[in-house]
N, C-alpha and C positions, 0 to 999 in steps of 0.2 A: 481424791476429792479436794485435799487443799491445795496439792496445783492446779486445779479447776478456780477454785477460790481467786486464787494468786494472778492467776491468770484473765480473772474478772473485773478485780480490784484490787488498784496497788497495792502493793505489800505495808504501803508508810502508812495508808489511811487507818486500816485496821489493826495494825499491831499493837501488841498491849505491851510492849517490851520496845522499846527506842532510847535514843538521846538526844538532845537538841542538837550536836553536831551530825547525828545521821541524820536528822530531820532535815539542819540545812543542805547534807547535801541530796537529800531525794529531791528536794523542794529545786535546788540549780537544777539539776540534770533534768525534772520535768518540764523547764521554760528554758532551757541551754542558757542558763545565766552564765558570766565569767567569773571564775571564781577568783575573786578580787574581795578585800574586802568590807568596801562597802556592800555588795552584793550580800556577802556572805552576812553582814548585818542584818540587810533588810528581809533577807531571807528567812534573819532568828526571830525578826520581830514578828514577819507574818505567823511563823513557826507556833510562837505565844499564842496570837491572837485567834488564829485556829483550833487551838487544842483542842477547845472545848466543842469541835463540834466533828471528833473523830467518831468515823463508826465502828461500834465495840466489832473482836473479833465475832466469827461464828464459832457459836459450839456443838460438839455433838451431842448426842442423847445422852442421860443421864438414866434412862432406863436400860438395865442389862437383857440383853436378850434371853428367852426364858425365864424368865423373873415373874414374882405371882405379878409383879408391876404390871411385865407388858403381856401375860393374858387379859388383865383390865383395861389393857388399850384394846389389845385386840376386838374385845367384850363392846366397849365402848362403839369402837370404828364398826363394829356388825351392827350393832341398835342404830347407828347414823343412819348406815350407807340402806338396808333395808328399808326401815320405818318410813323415810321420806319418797325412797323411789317409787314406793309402792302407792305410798296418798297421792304421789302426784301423777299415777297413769289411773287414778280412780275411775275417772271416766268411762276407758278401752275394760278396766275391769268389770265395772258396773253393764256394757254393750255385750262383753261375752261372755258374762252368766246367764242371761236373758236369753241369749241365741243358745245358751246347751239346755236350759231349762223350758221354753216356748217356742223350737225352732219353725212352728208354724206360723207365727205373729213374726218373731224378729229372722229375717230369712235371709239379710246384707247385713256389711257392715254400716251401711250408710243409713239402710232402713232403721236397722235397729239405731242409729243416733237422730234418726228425725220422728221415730215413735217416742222416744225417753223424751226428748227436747216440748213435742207436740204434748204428751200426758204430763209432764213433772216441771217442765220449766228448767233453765238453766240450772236451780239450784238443786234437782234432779239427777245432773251427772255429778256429784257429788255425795250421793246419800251413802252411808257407812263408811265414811272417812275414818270415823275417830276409829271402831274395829279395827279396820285396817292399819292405820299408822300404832296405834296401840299393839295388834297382835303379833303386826308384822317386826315390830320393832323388840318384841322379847322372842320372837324367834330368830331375827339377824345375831343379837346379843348372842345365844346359846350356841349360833350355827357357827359363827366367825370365831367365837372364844374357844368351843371344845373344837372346835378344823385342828387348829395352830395348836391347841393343846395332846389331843390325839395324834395328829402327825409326826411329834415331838416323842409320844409315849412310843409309839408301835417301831419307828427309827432309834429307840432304844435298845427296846429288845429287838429288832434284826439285828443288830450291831452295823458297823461302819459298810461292811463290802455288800451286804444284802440290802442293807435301805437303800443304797445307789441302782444295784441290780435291780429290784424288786419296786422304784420308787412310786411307778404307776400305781401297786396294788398295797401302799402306802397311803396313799393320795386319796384312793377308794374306799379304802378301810376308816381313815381317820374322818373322810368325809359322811360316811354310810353313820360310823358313833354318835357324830357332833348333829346329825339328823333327829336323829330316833330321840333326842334328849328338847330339839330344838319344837318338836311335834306337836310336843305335849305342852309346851308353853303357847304353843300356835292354836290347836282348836277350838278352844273355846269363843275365842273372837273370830273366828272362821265361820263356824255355826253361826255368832249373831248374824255375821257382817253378809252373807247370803239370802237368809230372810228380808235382810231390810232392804238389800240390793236389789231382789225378785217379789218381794209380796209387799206392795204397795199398801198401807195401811198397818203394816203389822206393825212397825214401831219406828219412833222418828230416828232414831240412833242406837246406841250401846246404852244407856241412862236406861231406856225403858225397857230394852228389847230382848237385855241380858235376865234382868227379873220375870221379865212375860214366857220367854223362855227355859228358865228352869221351875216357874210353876206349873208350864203345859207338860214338861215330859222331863222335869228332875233336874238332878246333875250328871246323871248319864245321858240325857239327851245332846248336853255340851260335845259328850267324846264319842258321839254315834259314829262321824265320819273319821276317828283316827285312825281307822284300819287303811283307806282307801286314800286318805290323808298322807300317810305314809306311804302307801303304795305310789303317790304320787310325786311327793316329794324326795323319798330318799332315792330313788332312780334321779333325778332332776337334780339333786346335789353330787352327789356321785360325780354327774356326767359336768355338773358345774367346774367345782375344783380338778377335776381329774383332768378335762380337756382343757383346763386354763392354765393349769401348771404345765403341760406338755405342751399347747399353743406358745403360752411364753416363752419358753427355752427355745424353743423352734424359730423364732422370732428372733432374739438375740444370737442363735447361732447361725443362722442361716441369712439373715436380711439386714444384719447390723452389725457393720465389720467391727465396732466397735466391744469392749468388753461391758458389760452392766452397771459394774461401778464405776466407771470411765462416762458413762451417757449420763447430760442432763439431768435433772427431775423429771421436769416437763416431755422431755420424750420419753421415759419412763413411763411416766402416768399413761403418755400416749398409747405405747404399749400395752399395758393395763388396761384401758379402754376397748384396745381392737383386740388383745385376747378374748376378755367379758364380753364381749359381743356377737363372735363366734362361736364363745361356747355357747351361752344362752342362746340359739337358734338348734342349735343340736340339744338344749336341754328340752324345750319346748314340745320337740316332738317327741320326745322318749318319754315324757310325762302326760302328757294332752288325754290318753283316753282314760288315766285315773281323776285326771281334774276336772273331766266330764262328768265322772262316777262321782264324787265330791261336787259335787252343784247341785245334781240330779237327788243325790240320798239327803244332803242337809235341804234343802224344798219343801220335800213330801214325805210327812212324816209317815212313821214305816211304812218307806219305801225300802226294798231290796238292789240286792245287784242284779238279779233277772228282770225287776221292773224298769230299770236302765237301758239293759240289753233289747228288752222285748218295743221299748218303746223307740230309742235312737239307731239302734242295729249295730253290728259288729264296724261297720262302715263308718257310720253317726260315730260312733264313742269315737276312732281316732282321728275323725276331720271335722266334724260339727266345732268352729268358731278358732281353725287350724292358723290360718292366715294372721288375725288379727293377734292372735297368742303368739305366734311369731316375731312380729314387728314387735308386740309389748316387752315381750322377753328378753329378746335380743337387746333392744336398749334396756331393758332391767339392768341386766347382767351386767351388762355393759359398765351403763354408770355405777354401779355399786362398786364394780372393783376399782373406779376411776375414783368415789368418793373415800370407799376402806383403804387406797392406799396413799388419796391422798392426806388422810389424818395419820395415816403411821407417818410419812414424809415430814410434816407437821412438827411431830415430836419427835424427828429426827431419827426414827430406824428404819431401815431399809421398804423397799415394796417388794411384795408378794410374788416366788416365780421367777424364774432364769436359771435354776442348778436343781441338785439332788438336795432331800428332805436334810433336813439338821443333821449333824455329823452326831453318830451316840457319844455317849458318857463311856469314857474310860473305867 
């Protein structure tokens, strides 16, 4: 990385160690002065009158890897990169809970965004934002922090030769934990943000709609769908980090003669990008008929899972609003891993993906 550096920018500008006679002579050799010396004069003079506008070296992270520090990056970089990606496909969310919940009325994707537009108004495809960037951002927090943190745990105990062998079901494992934990910070604003998404009138936001809702059916009406929740998510995480970490590597070993720490950032991130975006199209569909189940059961209060089945069909649960959960996903995923890595990058640690899980503890 610091022949990269070096290689970007001369070595005199940024170094924090010089003299005035190294400086004069970087400063000749840059403009081929003669080394004479009046030259070598004007050279000291500039040398001075510059100083002051050298740029400091780069440094690296001051965060140690594994450190409780950089699980709070980690933590942090999760509540970014979810929270935001998810408010801002509000919209495509708001269009395919309608279509799994009234596939009678909203029957396109287009219909369904000229019915919301024609009933609600622009400000319409927007409604349970705050739910959303709120739940979705303490479940990114939980997902990202315990990933990196169970990855680390379970590559302990395999020891060195088995997390390498085993890294897939690593990947699986640490992803499946840091789910089940992230769930449970997720459904509550999951429950409101569907009501307000599909039942027009029942509350303008989370403000009203979180209280309306647990004096209609409690505090366990909040965690009605964590079963199907879960059934939907932790398949979808799984298939998230498992094929992104195994995309990645495949990607720098196979399509980029170069070595990881050797590439850019910026291709890096690129990377990160087109892994996240691959996976999420394969997450999409491994998850799609519990996140049918999840629209369908938080709607209609008790409602079952046969009244799901009996009404969408075996067919309805895994295609009913298939397409459009693809496209969203796929760029979800996408960008998230492009935002999670670029704040680790940020603060200087590495990005997510290209080798085997953490090497254990001696």
């Amino acid at each position: 990385m610091e022949n990269l550096r070096q290689s970007l920018v001369p070595k005199f500008l940024y170094s924090s160690s010089f003299t005035s006679k190294g400086m004069e002579q970087n400063l000749m050799r840059s403009v081929n002065l003669p080394a004479h010396s009046d030259s070598i004069s004007s050279a000291s003079s500039t040398a001075e009158i510059n100083r002051n506008f050298l740029i400091p070296a780069p440094k690296e992270s001051s965060i140690k890897m594994f450190s409780p520090a950089y699980y709070a990056a980690c933590t942090t970089g999760g509540m970014l990169c979810c929270g935001l990606t998810h408010m801002a496909v509000t919209p495509l969310d708001l269009v395919k809970c309608n279509m799994q919940i009234d596939p009678s009325k909203y029957k396109s994707i287009s219909s369904g965004f000229g019915i919301l537009l024609k009933e609600q108004g622009v400000k319409g495809f927007f409604r349970g934002w705050v739910p959303t960037l709120l739940g979705y951002s303490a479940q990114g927090a939980c997902k990202y922090g315990f990933y990196e943190y169970f990855k680390k745990y379970y590559s302990d105990i395999a020891g060195p030769e088995y997390a390498a062998k085993y890294k897939t079901l690593i990947y699986l494992a640490g992803s499946a934990s840091a789910e089940i934990i992230a769930d449970v910070a997720l459904c509550p604003f999951e429950a409101v943000k569907v009501r307000v998404q599909t039942q027009p009138g029942f509350a303008r936001g989370l403000s009203d709609g979180f209280p309306k809702l647990v004096r209609a059916e409690g505090v366990a009406g909040l965690y009605k769908g964590i079963v199907p929740l879960w059934g939907r998510q932790i398949p979808y995480t799984m298939m998230k980090f498992a094929t992104y970490e195994n995309i990645v590597e495949q990607i720098y070993k196979h399509a980029i003669p170069t070595p990881k720490d050797q590439c850019s950032k910026n291709l890096q991130l690129g990377v990160s990008f087109a892994g996240g975006y691959v996976a999420g199209v394969l997450c999409a569909v491994v998850s799609h008929p519990a996140d049918n189940l999840v629209s369908f059961l938080n709607n209609a209060k008790g409602a079952t899972v046969g009244d799901a089945v009996n009404k969408l069909g075996l067919w309805g649960l895994c295609t009913r609003g298939l397409p459009l959960r693809i496209v969203m996903i796929g760029t979800l995923t996408g960008t998230q891993w492009g935002i999670y890595d670029a704040f680790k990058v940020f603060l200087g640690l590495p990005t997510t993906g290209g080798g085997s899980p953490a090497p254990a503890k001696n």
